[in-house]
C-alpha positions as CSV (number, residue, x, y, z in Angstrom):
1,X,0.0,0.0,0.0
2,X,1.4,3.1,-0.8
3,X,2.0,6.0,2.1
4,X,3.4,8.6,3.5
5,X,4.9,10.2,6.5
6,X,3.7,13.8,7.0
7,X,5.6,16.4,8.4
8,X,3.7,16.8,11.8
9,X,4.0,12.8,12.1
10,X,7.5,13.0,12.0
11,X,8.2,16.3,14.2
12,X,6.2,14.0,16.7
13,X,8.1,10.6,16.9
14,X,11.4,12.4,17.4
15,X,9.9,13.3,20.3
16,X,9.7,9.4,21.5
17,X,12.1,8.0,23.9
18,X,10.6,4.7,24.7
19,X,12.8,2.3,22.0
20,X,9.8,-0.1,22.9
21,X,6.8,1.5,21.4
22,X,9.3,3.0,18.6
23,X,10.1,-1.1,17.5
24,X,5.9,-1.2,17.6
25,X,5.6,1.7,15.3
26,X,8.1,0.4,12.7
27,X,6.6,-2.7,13.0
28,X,3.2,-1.1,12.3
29,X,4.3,0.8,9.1
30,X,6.2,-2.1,8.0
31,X,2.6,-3.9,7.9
32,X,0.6,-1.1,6.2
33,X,3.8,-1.0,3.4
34,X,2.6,-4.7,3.2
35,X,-0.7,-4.7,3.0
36,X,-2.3,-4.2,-0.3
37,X,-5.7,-2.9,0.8
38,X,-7.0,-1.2,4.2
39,X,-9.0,-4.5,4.2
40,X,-5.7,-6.5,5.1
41,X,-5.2,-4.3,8.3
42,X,-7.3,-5.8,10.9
43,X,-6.0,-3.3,13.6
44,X,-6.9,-0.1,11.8
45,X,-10.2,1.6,12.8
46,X,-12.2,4.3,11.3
47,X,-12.9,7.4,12.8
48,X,-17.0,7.8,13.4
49,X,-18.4,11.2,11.5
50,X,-15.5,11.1,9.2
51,X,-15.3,9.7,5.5
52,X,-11.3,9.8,5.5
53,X,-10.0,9.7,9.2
54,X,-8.5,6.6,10.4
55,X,-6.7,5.4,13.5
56,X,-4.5,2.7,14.9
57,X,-3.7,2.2,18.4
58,X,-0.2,0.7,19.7
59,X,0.0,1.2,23.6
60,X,-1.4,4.2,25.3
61,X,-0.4,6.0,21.6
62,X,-2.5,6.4,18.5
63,X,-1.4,7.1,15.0
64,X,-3.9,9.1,13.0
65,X,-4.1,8.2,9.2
66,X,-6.0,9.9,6.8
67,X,-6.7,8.3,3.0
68,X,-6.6,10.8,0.1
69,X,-6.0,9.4,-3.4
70,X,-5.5,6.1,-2.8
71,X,-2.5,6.8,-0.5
72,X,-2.8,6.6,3.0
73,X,-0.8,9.3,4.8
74,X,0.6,9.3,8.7
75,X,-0.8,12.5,9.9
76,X,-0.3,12.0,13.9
77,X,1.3,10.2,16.6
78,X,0.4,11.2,19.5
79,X,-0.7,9.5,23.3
80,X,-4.2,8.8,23.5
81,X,-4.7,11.2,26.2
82,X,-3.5,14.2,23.4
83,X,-4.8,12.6,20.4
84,X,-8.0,14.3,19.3
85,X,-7.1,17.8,20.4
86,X,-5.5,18.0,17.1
87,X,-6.5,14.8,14.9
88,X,-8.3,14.7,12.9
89,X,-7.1,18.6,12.0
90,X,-10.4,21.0,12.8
């Protein structure tokens, strides 16, 4: 599946310490780089009210994902607690 790593995504996972939930995240990516449709991803869920707005959880984080074009783009990664104060954008 094709993706991509926004800016905002990236500003926040150099943010990360924990080499733990930084191993889940790439293990994450590697499986949506694997995948051939959102169908394949049994741990991605969609965002109720919103046609685009995706999320998936690993730990007490969430990565927000948003589908334009065909290509699935890493908007956020934030902890749950922080999350929807800024994804999806408003």
């Amino acid at each position: 599946m094709n993706f991509e790593l926004e800016k905002k995504f990236k500003k926040d996972i150099e943010d990360i310490q924990d080499k733990k939930l930084i191993e889940n995240l790439k293990k994450t990516i590697i499986k949506v780089q694997e995948a051939q449709t959102m169908r394949d991803l049994s741990h991605v869920k969609k965002l109720e009210g919103y046609k685009t707005y995706y999320r998936i959880d690993i730990s007490d984080y969430r990565i927000g994902l948003e589908i334009r074009d065909n290509i699935l783009y890493f908007v956020r990664f934030l902890p749950r607690k922080d999350i929807y104060k800024y994804f999806p954008p408003h």
